[in-house]
DRENMARBA-677571 format. One line per 10 residues: number of its first residue (from 1); their letters; for each residue x, y, z of N, C-alpha, C. Coordinates in steps of 0.2 Angstrom, whole numbers. Layout:
# residues N
NUM> A> X:Y:Z:X:Y:Z:X:Y:Z  ...
***
This chain:
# residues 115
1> XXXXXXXXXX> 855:976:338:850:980:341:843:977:340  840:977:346:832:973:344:828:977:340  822:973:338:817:976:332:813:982:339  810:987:335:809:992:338:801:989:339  798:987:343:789:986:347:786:994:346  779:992:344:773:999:348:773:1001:353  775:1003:358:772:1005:364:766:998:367  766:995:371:761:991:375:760:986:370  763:985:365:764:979:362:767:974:364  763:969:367:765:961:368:764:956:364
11> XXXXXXXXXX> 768:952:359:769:948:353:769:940:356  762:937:355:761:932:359:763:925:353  759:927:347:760:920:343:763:925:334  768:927:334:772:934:330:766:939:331  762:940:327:759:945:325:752:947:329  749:939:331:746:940:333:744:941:341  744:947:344:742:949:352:736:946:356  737:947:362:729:944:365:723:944:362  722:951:363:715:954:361:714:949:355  716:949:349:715:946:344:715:936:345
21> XXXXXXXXXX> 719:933:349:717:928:349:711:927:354  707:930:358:701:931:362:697:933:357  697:933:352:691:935:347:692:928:344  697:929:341:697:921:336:695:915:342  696:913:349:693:909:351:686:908:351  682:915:354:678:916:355:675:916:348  674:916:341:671:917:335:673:909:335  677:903:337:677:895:335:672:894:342  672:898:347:667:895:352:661:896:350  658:900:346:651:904:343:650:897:337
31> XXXXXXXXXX> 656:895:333:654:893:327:652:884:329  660:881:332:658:874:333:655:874:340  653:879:345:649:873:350:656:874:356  655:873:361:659:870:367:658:863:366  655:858:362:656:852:365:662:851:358  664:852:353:667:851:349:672:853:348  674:857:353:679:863:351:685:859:355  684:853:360:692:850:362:694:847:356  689:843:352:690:838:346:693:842:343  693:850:341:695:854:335:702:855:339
41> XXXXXXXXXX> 703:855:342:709:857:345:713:852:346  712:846:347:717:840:348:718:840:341  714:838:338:717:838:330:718:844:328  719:849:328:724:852:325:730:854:329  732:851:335:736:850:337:740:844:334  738:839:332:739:833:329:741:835:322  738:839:320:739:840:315:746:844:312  747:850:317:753:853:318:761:851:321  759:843:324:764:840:325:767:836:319  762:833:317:763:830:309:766:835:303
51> XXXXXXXXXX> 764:839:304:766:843:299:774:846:301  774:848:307:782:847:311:788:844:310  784:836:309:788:831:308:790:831:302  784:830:297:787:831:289:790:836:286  790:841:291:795:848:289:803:845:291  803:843:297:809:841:300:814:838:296  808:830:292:811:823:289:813:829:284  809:832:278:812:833:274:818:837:276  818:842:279:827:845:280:830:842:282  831:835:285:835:831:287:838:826:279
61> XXXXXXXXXX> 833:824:273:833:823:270:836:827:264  834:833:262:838:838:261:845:840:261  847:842:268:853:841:271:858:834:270  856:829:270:858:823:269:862:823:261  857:824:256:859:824:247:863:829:249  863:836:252:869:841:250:877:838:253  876:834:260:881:830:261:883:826:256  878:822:251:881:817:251:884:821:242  882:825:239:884:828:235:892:832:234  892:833:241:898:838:242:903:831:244
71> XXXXXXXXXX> 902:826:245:908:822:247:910:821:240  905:816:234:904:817:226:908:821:224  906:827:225:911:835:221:918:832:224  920:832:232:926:834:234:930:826:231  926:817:230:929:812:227:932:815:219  927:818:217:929:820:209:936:825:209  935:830:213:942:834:214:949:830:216  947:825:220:953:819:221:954:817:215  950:815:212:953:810:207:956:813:202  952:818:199:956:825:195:964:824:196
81> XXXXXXXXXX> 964:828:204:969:829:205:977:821:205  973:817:208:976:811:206:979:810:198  976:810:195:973:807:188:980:813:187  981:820:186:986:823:184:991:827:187  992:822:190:998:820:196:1003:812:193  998:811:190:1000:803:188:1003:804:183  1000:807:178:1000:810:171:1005:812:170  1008:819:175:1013:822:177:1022:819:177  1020:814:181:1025:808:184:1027:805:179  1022:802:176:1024:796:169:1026:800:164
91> XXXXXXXXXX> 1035:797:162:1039:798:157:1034:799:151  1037:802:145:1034:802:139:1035:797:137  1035:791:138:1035:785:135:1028:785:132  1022:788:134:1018:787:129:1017:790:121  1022:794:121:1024:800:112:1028:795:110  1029:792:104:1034:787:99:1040:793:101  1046:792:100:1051:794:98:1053:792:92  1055:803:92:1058:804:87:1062:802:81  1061:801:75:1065:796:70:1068:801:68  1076:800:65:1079:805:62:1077:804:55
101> XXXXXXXXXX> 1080:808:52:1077:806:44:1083:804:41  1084:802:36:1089:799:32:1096:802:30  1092:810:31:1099:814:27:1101:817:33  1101:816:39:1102:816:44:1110:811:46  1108:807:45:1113:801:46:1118:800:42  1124:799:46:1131:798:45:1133:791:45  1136:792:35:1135:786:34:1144:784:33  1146:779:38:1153:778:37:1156:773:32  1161:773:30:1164:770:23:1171:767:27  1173:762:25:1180:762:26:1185:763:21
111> XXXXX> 1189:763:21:1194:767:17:1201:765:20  1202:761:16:1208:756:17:1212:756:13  1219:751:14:1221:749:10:1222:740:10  1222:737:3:1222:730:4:1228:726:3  1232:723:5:1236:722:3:1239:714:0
***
């Protein structure tokens, strides 16, 4: 559902409507001059491209480290799961075996006759 407008509301730069940018030019035309007023405009249009670009680098940069963090997380989850899959596999040959005790063991005798 769209956001609901004022009545004769037109939204030229968000917030701000014509009437209001017609003052703010006319208050920089009062302040710098006509012959200044290209110079303030090119540069801060230059300004706001610059600032565009660095907004941009950075979330590209940004976005990059989350890549490169989530491959990290998901190598560590391989390895984990490797690692105890391995562990799983391999006999207990790594526990000593079991030693019976002494009185455990059956001791044979022979029992003969000699002749």
């Amino acid at each position: 559902m769209p956001a609901s407008r004022p009545a004769g509301a037109r939204f030229m730069f968000g917030s701000i409507g014509m009437p209001e940018l017609v003052v703010i030019l006319v208050i920089a035309l009062i302040i710098f001059g006509p012959r200044k007023l290209p110079d303030l405009g090119r540069s801060l249009g230059k300004s706001l491209s610059e600032f565009k670009k660095a907004s941009n680098e950075l979330q590209r940069t940004l976005e990059e480290e989350i890549r490169i963090e989530d491959t990290r997380e998901q190598r560590a989850k391989t390895k984990a799961e490797q690692d105890s899959a391995i562990a799983a596999a391999q006999p207990a040959a790594d526990t000593p075996p079991a030693q019976t005790p002494a009185s455990d063991t059956v001791s044979r005798t022979s029992t003969g006759t000699t002749a």
